[in-house]
C-alpha positions as CSV (number, residue, x, y, z in Angstrom):
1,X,61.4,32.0,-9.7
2,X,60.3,30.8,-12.9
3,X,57.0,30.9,-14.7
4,X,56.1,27.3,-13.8
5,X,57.4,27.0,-10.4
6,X,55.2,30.1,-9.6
7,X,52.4,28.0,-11.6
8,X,53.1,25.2,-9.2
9,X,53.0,26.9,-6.1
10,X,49.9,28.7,-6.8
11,X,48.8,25.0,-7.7
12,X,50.2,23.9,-4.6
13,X,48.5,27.1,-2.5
14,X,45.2,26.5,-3.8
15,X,45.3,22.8,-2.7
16,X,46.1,23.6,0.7
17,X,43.8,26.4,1.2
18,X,40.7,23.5,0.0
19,X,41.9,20.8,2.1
20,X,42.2,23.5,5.2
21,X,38.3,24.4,4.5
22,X,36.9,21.3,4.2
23,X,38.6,20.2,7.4
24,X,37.2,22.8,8.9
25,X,34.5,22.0,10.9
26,X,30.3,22.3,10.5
27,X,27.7,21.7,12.6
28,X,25.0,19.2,12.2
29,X,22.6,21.3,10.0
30,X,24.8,22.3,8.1
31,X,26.5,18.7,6.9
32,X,22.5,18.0,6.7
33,X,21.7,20.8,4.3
34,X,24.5,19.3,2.0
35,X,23.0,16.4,2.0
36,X,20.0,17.6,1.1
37,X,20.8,19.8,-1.8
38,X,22.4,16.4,-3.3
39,X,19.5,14.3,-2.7
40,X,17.0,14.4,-6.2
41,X,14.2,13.2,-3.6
42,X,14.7,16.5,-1.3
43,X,15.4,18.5,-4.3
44,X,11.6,17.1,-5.9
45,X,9.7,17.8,-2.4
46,X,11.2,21.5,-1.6
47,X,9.9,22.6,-5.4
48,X,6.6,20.5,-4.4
49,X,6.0,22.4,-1.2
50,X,7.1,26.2,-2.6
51,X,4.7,26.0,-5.2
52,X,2.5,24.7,-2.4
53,X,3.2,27.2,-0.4
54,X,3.3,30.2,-2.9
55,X,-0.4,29.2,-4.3
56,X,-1.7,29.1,-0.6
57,X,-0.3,32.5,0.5
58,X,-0.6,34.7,-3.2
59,X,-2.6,33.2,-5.3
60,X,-6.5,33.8,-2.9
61,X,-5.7,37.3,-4.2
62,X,-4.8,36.3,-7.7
63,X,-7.8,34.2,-8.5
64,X,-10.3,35.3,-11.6
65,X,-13.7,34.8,-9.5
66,X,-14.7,34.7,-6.2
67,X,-14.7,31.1,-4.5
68,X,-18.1,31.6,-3.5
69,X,-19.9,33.1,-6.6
70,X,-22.6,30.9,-8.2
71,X,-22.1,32.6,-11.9
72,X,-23.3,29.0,-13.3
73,X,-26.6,29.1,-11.8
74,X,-27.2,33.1,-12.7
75,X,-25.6,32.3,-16.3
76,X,-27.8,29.3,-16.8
77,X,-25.5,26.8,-17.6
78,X,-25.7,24.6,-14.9
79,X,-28.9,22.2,-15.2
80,X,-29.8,18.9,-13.8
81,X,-27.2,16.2,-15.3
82,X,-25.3,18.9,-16.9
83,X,-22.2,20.4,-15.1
84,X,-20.0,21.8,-17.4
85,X,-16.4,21.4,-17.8
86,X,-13.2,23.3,-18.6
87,X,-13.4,26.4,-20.6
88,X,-10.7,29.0,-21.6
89,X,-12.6,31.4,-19.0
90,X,-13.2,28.6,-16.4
91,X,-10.0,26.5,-16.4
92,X,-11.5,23.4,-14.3
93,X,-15.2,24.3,-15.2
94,X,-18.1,24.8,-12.9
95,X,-19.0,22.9,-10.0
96,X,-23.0,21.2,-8.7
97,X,-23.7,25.2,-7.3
98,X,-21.7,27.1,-10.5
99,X,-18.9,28.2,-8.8
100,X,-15.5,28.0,-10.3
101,X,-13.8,24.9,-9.4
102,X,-9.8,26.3,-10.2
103,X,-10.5,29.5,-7.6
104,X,-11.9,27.5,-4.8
105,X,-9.2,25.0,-5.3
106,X,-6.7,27.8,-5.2
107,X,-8.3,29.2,-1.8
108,X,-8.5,26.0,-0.6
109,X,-5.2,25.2,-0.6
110,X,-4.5,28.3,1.9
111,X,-7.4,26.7,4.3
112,X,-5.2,23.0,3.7
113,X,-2.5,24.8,4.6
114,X,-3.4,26.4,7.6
115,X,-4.8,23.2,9.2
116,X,-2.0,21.4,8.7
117,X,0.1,23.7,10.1
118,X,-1.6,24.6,13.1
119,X,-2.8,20.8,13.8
120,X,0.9,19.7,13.5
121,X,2.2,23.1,16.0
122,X,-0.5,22.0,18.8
123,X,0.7,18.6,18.2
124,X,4.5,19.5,18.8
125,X,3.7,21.4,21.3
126,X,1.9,19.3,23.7
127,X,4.2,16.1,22.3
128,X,6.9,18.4,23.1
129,X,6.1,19.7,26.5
130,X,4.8,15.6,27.6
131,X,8.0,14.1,26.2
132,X,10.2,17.0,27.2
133,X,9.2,16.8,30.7
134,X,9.1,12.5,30.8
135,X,13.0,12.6,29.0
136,X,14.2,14.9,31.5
137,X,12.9,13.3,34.8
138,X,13.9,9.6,33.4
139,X,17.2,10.8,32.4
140,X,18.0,13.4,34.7
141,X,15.3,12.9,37.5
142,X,16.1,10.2,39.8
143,X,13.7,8.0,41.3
144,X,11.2,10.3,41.4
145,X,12.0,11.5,38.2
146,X,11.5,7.9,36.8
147,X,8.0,7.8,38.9
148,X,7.3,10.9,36.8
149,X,8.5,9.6,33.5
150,X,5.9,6.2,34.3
151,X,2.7,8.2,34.6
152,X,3.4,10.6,31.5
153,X,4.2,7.6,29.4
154,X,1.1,5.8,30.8
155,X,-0.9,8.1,29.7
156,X,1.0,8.3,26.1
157,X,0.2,4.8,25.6
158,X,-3.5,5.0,26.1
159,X,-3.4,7.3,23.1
160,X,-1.5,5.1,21.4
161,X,-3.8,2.0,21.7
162,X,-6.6,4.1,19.8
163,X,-6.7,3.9,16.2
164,X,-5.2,7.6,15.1
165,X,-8.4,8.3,12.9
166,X,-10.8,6.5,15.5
167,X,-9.3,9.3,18.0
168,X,-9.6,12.0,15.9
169,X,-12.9,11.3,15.1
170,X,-13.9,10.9,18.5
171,X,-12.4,14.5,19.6
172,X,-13.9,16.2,16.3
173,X,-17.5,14.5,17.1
174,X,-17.0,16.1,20.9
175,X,-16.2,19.0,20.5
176,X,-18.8,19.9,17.6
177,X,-18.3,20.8,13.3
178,X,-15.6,22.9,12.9
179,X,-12.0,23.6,11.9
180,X,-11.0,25.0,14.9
181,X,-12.3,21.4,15.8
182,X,-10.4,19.9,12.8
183,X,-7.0,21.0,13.8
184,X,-7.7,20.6,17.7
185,X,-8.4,16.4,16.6
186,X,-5.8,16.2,14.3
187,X,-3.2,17.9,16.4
188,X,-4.1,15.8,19.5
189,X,-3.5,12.3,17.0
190,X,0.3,13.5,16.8
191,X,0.7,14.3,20.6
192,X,1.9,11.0,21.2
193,X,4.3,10.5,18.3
194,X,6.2,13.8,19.5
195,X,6.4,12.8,22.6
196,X,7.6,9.1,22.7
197,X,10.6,10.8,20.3
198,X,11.8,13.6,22.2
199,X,11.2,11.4,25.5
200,X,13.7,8.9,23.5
201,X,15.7,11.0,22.2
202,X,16.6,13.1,25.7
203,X,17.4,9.7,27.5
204,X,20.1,8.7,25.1
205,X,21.1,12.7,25.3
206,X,21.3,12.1,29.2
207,X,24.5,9.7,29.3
208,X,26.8,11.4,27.1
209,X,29.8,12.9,28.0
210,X,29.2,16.7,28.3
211,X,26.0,15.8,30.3
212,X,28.6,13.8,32.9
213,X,31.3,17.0,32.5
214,X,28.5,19.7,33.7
215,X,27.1,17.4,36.5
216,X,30.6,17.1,38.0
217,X,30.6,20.9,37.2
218,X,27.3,21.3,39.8
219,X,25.5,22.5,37.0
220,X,21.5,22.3,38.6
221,X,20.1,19.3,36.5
222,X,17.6,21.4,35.4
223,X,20.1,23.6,34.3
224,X,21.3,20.8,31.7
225,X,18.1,19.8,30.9
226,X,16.9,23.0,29.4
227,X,20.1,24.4,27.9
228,X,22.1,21.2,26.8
229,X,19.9,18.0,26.5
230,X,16.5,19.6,25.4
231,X,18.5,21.8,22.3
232,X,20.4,18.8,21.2
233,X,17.2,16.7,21.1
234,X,15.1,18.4,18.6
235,X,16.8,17.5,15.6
236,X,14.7,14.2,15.4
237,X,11.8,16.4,16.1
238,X,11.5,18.8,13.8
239,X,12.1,16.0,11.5
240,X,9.1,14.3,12.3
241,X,7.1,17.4,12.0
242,X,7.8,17.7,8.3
243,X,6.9,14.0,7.9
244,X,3.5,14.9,10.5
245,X,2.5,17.7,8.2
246,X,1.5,15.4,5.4
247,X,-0.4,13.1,7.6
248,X,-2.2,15.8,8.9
249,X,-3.2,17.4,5.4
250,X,-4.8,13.9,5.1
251,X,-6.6,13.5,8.1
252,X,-8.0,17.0,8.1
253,X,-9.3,16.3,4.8
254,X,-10.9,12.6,6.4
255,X,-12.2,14.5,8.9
256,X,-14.0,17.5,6.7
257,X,-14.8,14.9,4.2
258,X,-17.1,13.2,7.0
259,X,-18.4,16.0,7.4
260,X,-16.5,17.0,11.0
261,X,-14.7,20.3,9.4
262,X,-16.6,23.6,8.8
263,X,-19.8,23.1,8.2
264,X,-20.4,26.2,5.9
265,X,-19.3,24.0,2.5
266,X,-19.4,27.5,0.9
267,X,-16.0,28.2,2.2
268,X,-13.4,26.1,0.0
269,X,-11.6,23.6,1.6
270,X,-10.1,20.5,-0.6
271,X,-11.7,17.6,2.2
272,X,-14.6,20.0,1.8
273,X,-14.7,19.7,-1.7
274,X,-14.1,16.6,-1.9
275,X,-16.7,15.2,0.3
276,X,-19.1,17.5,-1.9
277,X,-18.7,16.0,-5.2
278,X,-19.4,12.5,-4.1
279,X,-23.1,13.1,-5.3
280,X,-22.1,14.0,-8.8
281,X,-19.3,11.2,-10.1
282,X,-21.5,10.3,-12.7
283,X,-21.7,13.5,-14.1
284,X,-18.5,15.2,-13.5
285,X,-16.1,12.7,-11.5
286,X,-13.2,15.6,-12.1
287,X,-14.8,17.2,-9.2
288,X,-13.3,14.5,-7.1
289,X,-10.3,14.0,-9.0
290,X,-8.7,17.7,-8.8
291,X,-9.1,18.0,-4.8
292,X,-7.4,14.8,-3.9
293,X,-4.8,15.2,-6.7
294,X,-4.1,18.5,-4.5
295,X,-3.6,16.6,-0.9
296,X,-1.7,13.3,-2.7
297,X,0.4,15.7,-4.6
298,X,0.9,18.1,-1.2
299,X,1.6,15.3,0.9
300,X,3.7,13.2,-1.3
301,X,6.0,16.5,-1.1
302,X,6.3,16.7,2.7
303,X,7.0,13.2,2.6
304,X,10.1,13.5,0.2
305,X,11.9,16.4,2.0
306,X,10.7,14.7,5.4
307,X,12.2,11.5,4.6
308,X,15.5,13.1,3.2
309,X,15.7,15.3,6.3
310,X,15.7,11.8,8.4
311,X,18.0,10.8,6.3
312,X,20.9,13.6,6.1
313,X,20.0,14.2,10.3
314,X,20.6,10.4,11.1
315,X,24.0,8.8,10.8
316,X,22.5,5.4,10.1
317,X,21.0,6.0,7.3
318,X,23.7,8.3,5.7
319,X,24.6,7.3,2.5
């Protein structure tokens, strides 16, 4: 064989062996994750949320001074009218009580964090367990299944009638000042959202064609619910959770900012802070400015990779 005939069919081998692995097939998450890494706007809200992320869970321990430390008031530098500003020891300055402003916004972003989080889990979960149980007695359930499916959803649109903040505030003034309270309100708002989607979502699951192989199997309906219908479900889901997390960033921070959170303003949290520097815009409006640059910024980024998620998961909007 000659130099380029070997050259060709090395051409020619290497051709084949591409085409054979991209018809090999990939699952779901996979094609989405592709997707994703080509997409500038999931690209730009993944850096968003690891620096996010990385401040919230390292940088309490990195922080110059403690959150919680008055050093203005024993330095003297804080007097009436006069807050100062950024320094090259205070990077953000001092706030009304001399603490420093860029170590209780970096602690502060840990507490964001963790309400957001949790309110959005208790969400899911509840959403989940509601819609979960509706989806698979409407699809799977028979009449009595559908009798099921009627009261849950009955009781999913009474939620839903009620302003989302109106209900949150409600809960929060309930149940007391706290942010236990904060993410118990906030969580509840989403119930219904999670729920109407999986419900939704299970119910077009119910008529496709495995569900039909494994009835005719005698698979228990149950059975199918649990292991085929419910798994195949979520991807809509956990979607929306991303997409939740930033609208739970900003109704925690509502809520602390009318003064629902924790009521100990000592302990930074951004609403907290925010709600705080109300008094002094004439004197130092930055106060205000670098706590709700911190939520816009955090929940402009679990916006972008939500949206992009939606859009690599759903073959309607697939570019």
């Amino acid at each position: 064989m000659t130099i380029t005939g070997a050259k060709k069919k090395e051409k020619i081998d290497r051709l084949a062996e591409v085409t054979a692995r991209d018809e090999r097939g990939v699952s779901l998450w996979q094609e989405a994750f592709r997707r994703l890494r080509r997409n500038p706007a999931a690209i730009v809200g993944a850096a968003i949320l690891t620096v996010f992320v990385l401040v919230a869970l390292v940088g309490p321990f990195l922080v110059p001074y403690g959150p919680t430390d008055t050093m203005g008031i024993r330095e003297g530098v804080i007097k009436p009218g006069v807050i100062p500003g950024p320094s090259g020891d205070h990077w953000f300055g001092y706030d009304h009580q001399g603490r420093d402003v860029f170590s209780r916004m970096i602690v502060g972003a840990r507490q964001t964090l963790l309400v957001g989080v949790v309110a959005t889990l208790i969400g899911l979960a509840v959403g989940a367990l509601i819609g979960g149980v509706a989806g698979a007695a409407a699809g799977l359930g028979g009449r009595w299944g559908r009798m099921v499916d009627t009261v849950l959803m009955r009781f999913i649109d009474m939620l839903l009638a009620l302003p989302s903040l109106l209900l949150a505030v409600s809960i929060a003034a309930l149940l007391g000042a706290s942010l236990t309270t904060v993410m118990i309100a906030v969580g509840m708002v989403s119930v219904p959202v999670f729920a109407r989607l999986l419900r939704g979502s299970m119910i077009s699951q119910a008529g496709s064609d495995y569900v039909l192989a494994s009835t005719s199997l005698g698979v228990k309906k149950s059975k199918i619910a649990l292991t085929h219908v419910l798994p195949n479900s979520l991807a809509p889901v956990i979607v929306q959770a991303t997409l939740t997390l930033a609208t739970a960033i900003i109704e925690a921070a509502a809520l602390s900012f009318l003064g629902l959170g924790n009521p100990d303003s000592a302990v930074p949290e951004w609403g907290v802070m925010l709600a705080d520097a109300q008094p002094y815009l004439g004197v130092r409006p930055a106060l205000a400015i670098y706590p709700a640059v911190g939520i816009i910024i955090t929940a402009l980024g679990f916006t972008l990779l939500g949206e992009a998620m939606r859009e690599a998961l759903d073959p309607k909007l697939r570019k």
